[in-house]
N, C-alpha and C positions, 0 to 999 in steps of 0.2 A: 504494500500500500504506500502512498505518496506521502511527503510529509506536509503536513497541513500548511499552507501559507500563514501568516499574519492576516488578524481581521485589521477592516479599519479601526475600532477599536485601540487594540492592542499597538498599532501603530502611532495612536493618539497618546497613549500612555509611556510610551518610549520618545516620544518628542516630548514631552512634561519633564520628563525625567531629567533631561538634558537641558530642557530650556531655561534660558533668564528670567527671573521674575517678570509676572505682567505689567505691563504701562499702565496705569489710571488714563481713563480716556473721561477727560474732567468738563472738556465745552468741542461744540462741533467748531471746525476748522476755521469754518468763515461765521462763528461767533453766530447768536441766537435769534433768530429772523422775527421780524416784528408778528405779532400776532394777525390773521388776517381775519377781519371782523366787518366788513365793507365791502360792498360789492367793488369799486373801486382797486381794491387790495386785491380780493377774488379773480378779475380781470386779470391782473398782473401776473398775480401767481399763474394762472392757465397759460396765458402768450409764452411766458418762463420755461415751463415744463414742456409745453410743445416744442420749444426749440432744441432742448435738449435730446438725448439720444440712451436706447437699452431702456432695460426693467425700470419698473417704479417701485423704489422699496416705502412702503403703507405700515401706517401701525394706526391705532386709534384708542384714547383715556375714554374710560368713563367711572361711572362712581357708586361701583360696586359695594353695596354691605352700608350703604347713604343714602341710596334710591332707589325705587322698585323700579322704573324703568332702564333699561342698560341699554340705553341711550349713548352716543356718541356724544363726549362733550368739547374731544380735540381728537383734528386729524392730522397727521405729520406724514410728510410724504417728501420724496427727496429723490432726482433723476440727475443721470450724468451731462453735467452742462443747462441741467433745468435748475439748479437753485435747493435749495431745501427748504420746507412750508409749514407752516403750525395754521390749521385751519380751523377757529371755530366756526361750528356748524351752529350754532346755538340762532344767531341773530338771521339764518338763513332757513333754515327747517327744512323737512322733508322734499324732494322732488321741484327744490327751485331749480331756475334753469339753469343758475351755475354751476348747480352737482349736475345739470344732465348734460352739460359742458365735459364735465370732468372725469365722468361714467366715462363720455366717448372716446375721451383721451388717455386713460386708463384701460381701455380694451381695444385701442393698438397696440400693445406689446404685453408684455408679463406683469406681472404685479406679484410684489411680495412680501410673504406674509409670514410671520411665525405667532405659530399656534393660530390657524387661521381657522378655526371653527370657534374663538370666542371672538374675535374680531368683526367677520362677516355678515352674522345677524344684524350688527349698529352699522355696517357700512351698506347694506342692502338697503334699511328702513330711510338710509337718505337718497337713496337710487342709484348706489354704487355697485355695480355687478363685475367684475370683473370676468373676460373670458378667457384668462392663461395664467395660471398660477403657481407660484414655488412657495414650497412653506417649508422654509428654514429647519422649525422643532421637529415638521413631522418626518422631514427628509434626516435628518440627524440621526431618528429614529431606528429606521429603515438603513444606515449604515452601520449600524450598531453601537453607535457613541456613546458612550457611558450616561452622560450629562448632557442634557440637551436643552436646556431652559439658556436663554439671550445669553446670559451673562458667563454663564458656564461656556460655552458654544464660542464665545471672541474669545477668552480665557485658552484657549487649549488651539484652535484654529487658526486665531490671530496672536496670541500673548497681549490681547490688551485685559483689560479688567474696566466693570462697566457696573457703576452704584444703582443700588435697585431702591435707595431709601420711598423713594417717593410712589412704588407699585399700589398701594392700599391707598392713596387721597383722595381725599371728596374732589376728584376734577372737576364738579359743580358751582365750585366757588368762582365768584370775577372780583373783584380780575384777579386771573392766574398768576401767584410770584412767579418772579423771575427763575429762581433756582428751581422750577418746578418745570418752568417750560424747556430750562438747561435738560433734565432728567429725559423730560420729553422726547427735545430734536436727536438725544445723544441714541433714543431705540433704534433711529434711523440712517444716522451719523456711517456707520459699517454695514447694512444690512446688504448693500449691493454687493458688498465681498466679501460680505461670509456666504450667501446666495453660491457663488463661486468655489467657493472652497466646499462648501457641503456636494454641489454639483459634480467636482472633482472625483469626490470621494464615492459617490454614489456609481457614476462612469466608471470608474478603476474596479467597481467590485459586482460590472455586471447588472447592477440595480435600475438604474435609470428610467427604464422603462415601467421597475415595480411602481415610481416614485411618480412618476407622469399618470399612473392608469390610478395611484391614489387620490393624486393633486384634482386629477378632470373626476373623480368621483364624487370629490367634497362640495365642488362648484356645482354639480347635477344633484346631489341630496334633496331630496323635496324636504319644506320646511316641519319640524316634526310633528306627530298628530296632539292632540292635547291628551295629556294625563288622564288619566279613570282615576277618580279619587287621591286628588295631588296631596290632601292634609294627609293621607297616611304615612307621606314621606318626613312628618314631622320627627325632627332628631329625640331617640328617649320613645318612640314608640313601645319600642318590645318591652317596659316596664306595665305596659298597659293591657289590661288582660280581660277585664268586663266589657262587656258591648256598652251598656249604661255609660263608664268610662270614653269607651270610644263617640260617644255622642257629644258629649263635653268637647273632646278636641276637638271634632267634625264642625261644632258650631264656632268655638273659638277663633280656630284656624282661617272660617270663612268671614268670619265678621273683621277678625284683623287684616285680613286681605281685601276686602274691600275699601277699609280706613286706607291701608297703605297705598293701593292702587289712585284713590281719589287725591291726595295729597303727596303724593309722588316721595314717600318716603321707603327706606329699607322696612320688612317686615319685622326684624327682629330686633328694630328700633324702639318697635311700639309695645310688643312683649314677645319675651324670647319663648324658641320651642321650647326650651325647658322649663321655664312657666307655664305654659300650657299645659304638661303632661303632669308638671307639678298641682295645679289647679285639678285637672280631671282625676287626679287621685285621691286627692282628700277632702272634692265638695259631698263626695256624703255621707263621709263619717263625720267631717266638720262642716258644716252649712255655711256657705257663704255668702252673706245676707248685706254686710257692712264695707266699708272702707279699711275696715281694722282686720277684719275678717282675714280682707284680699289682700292687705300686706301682710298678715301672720303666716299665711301660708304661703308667701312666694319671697319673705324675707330669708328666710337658709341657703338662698339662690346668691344672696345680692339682689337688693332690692335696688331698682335705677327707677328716679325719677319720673321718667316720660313713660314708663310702664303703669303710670297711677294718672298719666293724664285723662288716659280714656275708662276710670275706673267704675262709675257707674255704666257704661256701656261692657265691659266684662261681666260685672255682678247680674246684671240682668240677662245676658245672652248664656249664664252659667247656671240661673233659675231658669230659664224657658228650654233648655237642654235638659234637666232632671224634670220636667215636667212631662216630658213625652213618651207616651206611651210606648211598652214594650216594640211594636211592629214600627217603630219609630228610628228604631236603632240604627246604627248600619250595623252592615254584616260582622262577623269574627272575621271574614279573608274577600278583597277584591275581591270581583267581577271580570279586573284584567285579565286580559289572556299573555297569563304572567303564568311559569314553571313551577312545579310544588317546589319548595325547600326542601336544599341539599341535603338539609340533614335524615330527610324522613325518605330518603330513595332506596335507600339498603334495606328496609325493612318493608317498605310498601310494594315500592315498585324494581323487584330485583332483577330484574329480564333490562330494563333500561339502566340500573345501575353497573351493572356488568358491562356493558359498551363502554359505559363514560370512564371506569377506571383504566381501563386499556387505553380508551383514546388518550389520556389524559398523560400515561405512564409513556406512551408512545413518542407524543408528542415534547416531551419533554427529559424523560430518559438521557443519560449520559452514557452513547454507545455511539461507537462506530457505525450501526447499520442506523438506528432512530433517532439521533440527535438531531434534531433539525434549529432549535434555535441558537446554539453557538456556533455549528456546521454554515448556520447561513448569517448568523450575528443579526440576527431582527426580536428582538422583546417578544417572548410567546402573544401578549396580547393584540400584536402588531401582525403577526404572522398569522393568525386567523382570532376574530372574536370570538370570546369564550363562551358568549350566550351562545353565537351558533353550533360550537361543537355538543354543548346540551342539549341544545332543542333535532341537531341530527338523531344522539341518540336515545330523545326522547319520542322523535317521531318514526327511529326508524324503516324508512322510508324505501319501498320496496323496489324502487326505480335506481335512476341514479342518482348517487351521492351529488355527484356535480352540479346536477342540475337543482339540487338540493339545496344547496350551497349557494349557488349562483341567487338563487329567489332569493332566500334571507339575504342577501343582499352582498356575497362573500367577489371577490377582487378575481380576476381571472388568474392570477399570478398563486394566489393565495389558494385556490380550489387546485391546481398542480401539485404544489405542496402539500395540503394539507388534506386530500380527497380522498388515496389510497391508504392512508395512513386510518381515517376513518372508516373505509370500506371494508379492513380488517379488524379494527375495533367492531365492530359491529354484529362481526362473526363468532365473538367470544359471549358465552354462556354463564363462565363461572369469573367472579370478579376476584381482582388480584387481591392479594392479602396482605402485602405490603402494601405502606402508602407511599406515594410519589415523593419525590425532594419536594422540599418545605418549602424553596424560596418560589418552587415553579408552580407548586400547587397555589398558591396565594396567586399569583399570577393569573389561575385559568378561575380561579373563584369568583 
């Protein structure tokens, strides 16, 4: 047998090893460009970037964990010989004609993005679609590079080093400090040549093509369907075990979402999941009837403020929830057409659990014939998603795998690899008895 080459990877960690400390990359080059807030400005910046030439590297703030809507509050965009641009979107809103200026000048060439599935929601809803995309993280990914978040990524690629102080701020606020917009231009500052250097590395190791058929995937994704019962996703559920219970959060959850949605605040501003499940555990051994009530029982938490603003509208939304009659409830489990829990497979359904330990052992295995995620250096959950290897062999499926695969929505490249691998899984009857390495079973979990 051959000896293995170096992954990309491992080629990464032998340049670190060697290399000079990284540079602080402290302001872009040509220093921090006026904010552009004026159609006037808008104008300028477009004529700029048209002249320019290559990709457009994109990133865009908004003000996560501040406000319910995840809304763009700044866009930073930067082209070779175009200039570099901090665009608030704010005073122009959705679908003016200088975003659909900018849409078309953006979908002459590439556009780049990392991590571009939290990005493209807030650059859609202002009529930005891009149709050729490179994403930095996810290409990173896909060549197996350890670390793949911005900062890590020029760190190890470039040797610069890139301060992330300012990731969590309310980019809601105006006007935006200075050293904020610094932070800003700086995501943009190198994106056009790390772009390059991930592209490098993806080409050397044969990927390219996985990387291209992901990138045109993400851009064609239809937008997702809405959630079946989204308050079940409140954090601290599984403490909650009565249906009576589950009625509490169910109204909580929707009353606080509506206050947040109207007044364009973060939900967990107004009152944390964990008050909520706090509240539905003890309204009925302790009635909470009072203001006193409502902070006795949510004071063990940390009690904040603005979770007592809206407190007679809890108190009563936490009476008219214990008021309702039994058929009132929701259920003990969704309606989603959601997979039973892992844990109850072995013992319920063991004709399905038997597939998925092989698949799992297969896929992730440390052998010369099975090894597929260091053999190919792609993150097990990269190389195929792990809901789909469950729901394969939950619906094993008497056709073909592929075509199996292909539905749930699996990558051409990804059904190659990972198709035979479950086509055999499939075929086993009795499940293994050892459990897989730890670090990969987490991985397909």
């Amino acid at each position: 047998m051959s000896e293995p080459t170096n992954s990309p990877a491992d080629l990464v960690e032998e340049d670190l090893a060697t290399a000079p400390t990284a540079v602080a990359l402290l302001a872009p080059q040509n220093g921090v460009p006026q904010v552009v807030d004026n159609e006037s400005l808008f104008e300028s910046a477009l004529a700029e970037l048209a002249q320019g030439s290559g990709p457009f590297a994109v990133d865009a703030e908004r003000a996560s964990g501040f406000k319910f809507s995840a809304r763009a509050y700044l866009i930073q965009i930067k082209r070779h010989n175009g200039g570099l641009h901090l665009i608030d979107p704010i005073p122009f809103g959705p679908g003016h004609r200088l975003f659909v200026e900018l849409n078309q000048l953006l979908q002459s060439d590439e556009v780049i993005l990392h991590a571009s599935t939290q990005d493209l929601p807030c650059l859609r809803e202002l009529g930005i679609n891009p149709a050729n995309l490179f994403d930095t993280e996810l290409g990173g990914r896909l060549a197996g590079l350890p670390r793949v978040g911005l900062g890590p990524l020029l760190e190890s690629l470039m040797e610069v080093s890139l301060a992330k102080e300012h990731s969590a701020a309310d980019w809601s606020k105006r006007p935006l400090p200075q050293d904020w917009l610094n932070y800003a231009a700086l995501d943009v500052e190198l994106l056009i040549e790390l772009r390059d250097k991930v592209h490098a590395l993806l080409a050397s190791a044969n990927k390219l093509k996985w990387a291209q058929e992901e990138f045109q995937a993400i851009l064609d994704a239809p937008p997702p369907p809405p959630k079946i019962d989204p308050w079940r996703r409140t954090s601290g559920m599984h403490k909650v075990k009565k249906r009576e219970q589950l009625a509490i959060v169910r109204a909580l959850w929707t009353v606080r979402n509506e206050i947040a949605q109207e007044i364009d605040i973060s939900q967990s501003r107004l009152l944390s999941d964990a008050a909520i499940v706090e509240l539905a555990m003890v309204a009925h051994a302790k009635p909470i009837k009072t203001k006193k009530d409502l902070e006795r029982a949510i004071r063990p938490l940390g009690l904040r403020a603005r979770w007592m603003e809206n407190s007679a509208t809890w108190i009563s939304t936490i009476t008219d929830a214990i008021a309702l009659p039994e058929e009132g409830w929701p259920k003990a489990r969704s309606d989603a057409d959601s997979l039973p829990p892992m844990k109850i497979w072995r013992e319920r359904f063991p004709e399905k659990y038997a597939p998925l330990t092989h698949a799992k052992a297969r896929l992730a295995e440390k052998s010369a014939e099975a090894e597929r995620s260091a053999e190919l250096a792609i993150p097990l959950e990269n190389m195929i998603t792990p809901e789909y290897v469950r729901r394969v062999c939950w619906m094993s499926p008497k056709g073909s795998v592929a075509q199996a695969l292909a539905t749930l929505g699996a990558r051409t490249w990804q059904i190659e690899i990972a198709g035979p691998i479950l086509e055999a899984a499939l075929l086993e009857s009795e499940p293994l008895v050892e459990p897989v390495i730890e670090g990969d079973e987490a991985a397909l979990e």
